[in-house]
C-alpha positions as CSV (number, residue, x, y, z in Angstrom):
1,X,-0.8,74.1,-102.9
2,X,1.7,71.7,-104.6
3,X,4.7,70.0,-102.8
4,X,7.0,72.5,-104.4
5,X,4.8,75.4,-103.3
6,X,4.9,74.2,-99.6
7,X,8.4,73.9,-99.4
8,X,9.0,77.2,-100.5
9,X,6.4,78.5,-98.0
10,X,8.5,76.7,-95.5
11,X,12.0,78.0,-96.4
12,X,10.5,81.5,-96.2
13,X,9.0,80.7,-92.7
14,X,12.7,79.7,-92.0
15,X,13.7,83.1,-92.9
16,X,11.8,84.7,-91.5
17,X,12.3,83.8,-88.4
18,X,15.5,84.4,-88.6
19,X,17.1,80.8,-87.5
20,X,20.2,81.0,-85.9
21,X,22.2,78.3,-88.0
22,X,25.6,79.0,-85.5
23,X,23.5,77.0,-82.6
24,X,22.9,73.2,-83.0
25,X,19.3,73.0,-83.5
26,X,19.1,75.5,-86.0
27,X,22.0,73.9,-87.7
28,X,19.6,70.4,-87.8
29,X,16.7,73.0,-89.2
30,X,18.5,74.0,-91.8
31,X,19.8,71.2,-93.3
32,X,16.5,69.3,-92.7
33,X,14.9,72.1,-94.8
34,X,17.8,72.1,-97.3
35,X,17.0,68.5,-97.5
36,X,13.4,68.5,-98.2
37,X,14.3,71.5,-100.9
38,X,16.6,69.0,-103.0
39,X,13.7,65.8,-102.5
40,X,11.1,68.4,-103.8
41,X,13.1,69.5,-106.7
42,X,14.0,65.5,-107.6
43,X,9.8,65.3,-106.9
44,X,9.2,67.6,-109.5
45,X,11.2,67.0,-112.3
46,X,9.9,63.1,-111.8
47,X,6.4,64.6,-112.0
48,X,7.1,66.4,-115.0
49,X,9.2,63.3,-116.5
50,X,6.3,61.3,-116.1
51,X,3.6,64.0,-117.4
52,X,5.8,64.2,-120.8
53,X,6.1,60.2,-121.1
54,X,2.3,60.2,-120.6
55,X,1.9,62.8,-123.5
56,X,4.2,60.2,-125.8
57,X,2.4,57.1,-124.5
58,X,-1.2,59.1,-125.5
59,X,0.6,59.6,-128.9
60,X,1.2,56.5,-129.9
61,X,-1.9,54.7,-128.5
62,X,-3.3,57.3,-130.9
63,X,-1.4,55.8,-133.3
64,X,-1.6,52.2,-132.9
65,X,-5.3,52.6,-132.8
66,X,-5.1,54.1,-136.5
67,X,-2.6,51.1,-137.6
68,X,-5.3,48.8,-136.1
69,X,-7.8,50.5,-138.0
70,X,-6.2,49.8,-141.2
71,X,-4.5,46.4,-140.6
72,X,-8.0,44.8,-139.2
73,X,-10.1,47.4,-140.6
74,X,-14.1,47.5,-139.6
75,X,-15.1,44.7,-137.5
76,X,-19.0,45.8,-138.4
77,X,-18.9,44.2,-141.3
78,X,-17.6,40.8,-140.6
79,X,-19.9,37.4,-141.5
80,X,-21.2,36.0,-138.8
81,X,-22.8,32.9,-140.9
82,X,-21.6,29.3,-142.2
83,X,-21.7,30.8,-145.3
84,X,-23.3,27.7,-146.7
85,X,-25.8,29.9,-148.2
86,X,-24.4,33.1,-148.1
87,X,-22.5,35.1,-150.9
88,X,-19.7,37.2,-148.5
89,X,-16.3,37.9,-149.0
90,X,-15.0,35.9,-146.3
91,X,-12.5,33.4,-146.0
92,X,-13.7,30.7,-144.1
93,X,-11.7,28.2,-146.0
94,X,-8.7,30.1,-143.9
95,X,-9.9,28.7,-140.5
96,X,-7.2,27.4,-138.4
97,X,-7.9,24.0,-136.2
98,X,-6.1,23.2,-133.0
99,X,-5.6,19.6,-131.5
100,X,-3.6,18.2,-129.2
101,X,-0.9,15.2,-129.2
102,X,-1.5,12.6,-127.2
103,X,1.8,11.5,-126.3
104,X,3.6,15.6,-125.6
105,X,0.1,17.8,-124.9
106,X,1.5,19.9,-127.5
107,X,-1.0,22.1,-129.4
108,X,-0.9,21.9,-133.1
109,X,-2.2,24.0,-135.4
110,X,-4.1,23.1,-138.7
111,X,-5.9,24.6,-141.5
112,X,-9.3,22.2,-143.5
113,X,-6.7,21.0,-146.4
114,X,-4.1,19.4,-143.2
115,X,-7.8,17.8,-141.6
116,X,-8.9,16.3,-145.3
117,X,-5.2,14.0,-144.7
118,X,-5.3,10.7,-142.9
119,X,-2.6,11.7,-140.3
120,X,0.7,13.9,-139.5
121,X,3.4,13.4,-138.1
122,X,3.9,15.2,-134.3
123,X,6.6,18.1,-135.5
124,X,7.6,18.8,-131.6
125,X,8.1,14.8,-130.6
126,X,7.2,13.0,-133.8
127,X,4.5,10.9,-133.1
128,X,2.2,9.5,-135.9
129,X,-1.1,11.5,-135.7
130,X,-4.1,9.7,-137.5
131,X,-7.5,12.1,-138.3
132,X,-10.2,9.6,-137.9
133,X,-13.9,11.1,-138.9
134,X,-16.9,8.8,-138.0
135,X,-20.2,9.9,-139.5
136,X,-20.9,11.5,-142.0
137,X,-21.3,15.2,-142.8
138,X,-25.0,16.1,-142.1
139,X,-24.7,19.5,-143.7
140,X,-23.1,19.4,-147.2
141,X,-20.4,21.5,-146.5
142,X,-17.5,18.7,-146.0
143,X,-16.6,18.9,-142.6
144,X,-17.2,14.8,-141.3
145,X,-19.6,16.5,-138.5
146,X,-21.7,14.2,-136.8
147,X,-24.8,16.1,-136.2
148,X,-28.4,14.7,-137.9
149,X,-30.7,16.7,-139.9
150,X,-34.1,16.9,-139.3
151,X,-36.1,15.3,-141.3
């Protein structure tokens, strides 16, 4: 039994007892059931307020899932590799880099062509940025890395 079940079972008990609403107490009954009939009403139509938004929030996570699907498309067949050797599709060359400035903590944001530069200038407090590589790239591929190959 719902909340807007019982108070109807209760208004009918009300009535059928047959509550005198000329005496004071069955005065306070009466208006303590009318009452509880107008909170269940504003109860209900909440309750079914909220079961339609949830139908409309289930309808467009449906379809945000499907733009998802087509803006990023299948995750399965991403490269998981260097692609030193490898013959993907990839973009690697799009990889975005993120340092710091020393003098505002701000996080910048750069792409391999803005690393290959000797320096940038700070764009949020305009601080001269230098890159500085030591060592040389131990795997062919450009990136100033300091690791050693095996030999």
């Amino acid at each position: 039994m719902d909340i807007c079940e019982k108070i109807a079972y209760i208004k009918g008990l009300a009535e059928g007892l047959g509550l005198d609403e000329a005496t004071k107490e069955g005065k306070i009954l009466a208006a303590i059931i009318d009452l509880l009939g107008d909170i269940t009403e504003e109860i209900c139509d909440i309750e079914d307020g909220c079961d339609e938004l949830m139908e409309q929030i289930d309808a467009v996570d449906e379809d945000l899932s499907y733009v998802e699907e087509v803006i990023y498309g299948d995750d399965d067949d991403d490269c998981d590799c260097d692609c030193d050797d490898c013959d993907c599709d990839c973009d690697c060359d799009d990889e975005v880099y993120e340092i710091e400035c020393p003098a505002c903590n701000d996080v910048i944001y750069l792409d391999a062509d803005m690393l290959e530069e000797d320096g940038m200038t700070c764009p949020n407090c305009g601080t001269e940025l230098e890159f500085d590589f030591d060592g040389d790239c131990c795997c062919d591929c450009g990136c100033d890395c300091e690791e050693e190959t095996e030999e």
